[in-house]
N, C-alpha and C positions, 0 to 999 in steps of 0.2 A: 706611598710605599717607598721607603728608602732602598738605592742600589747599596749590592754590595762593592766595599774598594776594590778597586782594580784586582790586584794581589789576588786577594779571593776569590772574584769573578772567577780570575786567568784559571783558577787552580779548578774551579767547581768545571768550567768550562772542558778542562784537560780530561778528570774525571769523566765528565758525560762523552766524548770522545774516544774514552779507553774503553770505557762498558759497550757505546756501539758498536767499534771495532770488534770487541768481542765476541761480542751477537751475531754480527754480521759474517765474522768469519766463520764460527759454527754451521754456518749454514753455505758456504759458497768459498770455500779453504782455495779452490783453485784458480780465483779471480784476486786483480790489488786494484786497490782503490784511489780513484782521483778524489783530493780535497776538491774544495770551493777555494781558488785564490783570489776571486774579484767577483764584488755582487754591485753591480751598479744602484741599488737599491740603497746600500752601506756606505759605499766608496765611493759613490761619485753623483747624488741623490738629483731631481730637477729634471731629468730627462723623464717624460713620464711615457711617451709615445715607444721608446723601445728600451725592455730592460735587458742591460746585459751580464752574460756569468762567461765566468774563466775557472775550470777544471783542468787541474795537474798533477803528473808525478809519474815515477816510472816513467820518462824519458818522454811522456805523453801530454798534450795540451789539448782540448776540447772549448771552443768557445762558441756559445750559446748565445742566441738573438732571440728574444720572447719580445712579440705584437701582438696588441688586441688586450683584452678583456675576456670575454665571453666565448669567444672562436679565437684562439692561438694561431697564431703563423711561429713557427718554431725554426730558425733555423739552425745548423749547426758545419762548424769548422775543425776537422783532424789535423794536428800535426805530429808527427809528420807524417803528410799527405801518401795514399796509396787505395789501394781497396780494403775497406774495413766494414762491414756489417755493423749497423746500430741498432738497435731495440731500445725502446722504450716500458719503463714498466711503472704503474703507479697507480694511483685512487685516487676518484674525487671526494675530495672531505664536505663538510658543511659547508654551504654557500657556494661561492666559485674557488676554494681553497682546492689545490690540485698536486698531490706529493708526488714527486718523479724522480727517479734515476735514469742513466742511460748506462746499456751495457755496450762495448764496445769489443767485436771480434775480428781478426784476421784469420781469413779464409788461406787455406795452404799456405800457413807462416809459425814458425818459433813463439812469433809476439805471442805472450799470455792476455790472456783477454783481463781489461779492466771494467769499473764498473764506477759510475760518479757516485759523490755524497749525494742523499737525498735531499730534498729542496721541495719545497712549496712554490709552486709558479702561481 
């Protein structure tokens, strides 16, 4: 199967992006969303014992330490740091495929709660 050129890619890429936004907002209008800026899996491949993710935006960074296979050690990094409520929400798919968001609140605070991209650990 031939990829598509870059050009293309970027643009189908943009599109699928703008429909999830979409979607996503319909349903949860009062939460902003961290992208994915860093998948160690992508960006920086080799390390196989721990993978790491960077979620951003809105003034907010979340980084993520995924251990294991089978049993997860998960941990996870707010900035900027305070008391923040996390949740987890997600489904195990076929096999060991596991799609996750995290939602992220501040407890008596202004901060709007955000929410990551979804992700397959």
């Amino acid at each position: 199967m031939a990829l598509p050129p870059p050009e293309r890619a970027g643009t189908q890429i943009a599109m699928l992006r703008s429909v999830g936004y979409a979607a996503f907002g319909r349903h949860e209008r009062d939460l902003d969303v961290l992208d994915v800026i860093f998948d160690s899996l992508v960006d920086a491949p080799g390390n196989d014992a721990c993978r790491q993710l960077r979620f951003a935006g809105h003034g907010i960074s979340l980084d993520v330490d995924v251990q294991g296979r089978t049993e997860l050690t998960i941990e996870l990094r707010v900035t900027p740091a305070g008391p923040v409520q996390v949740e987890s929400r997600g489904a195990d798919g076929p096999g060991e495929t596991r799609l996750v968001s995290f939602l992220l609140h501040w407890p008596n605070s202004t901060q709007r709660p955000v929410r990551t991209a979804w992700i397959m650990l």
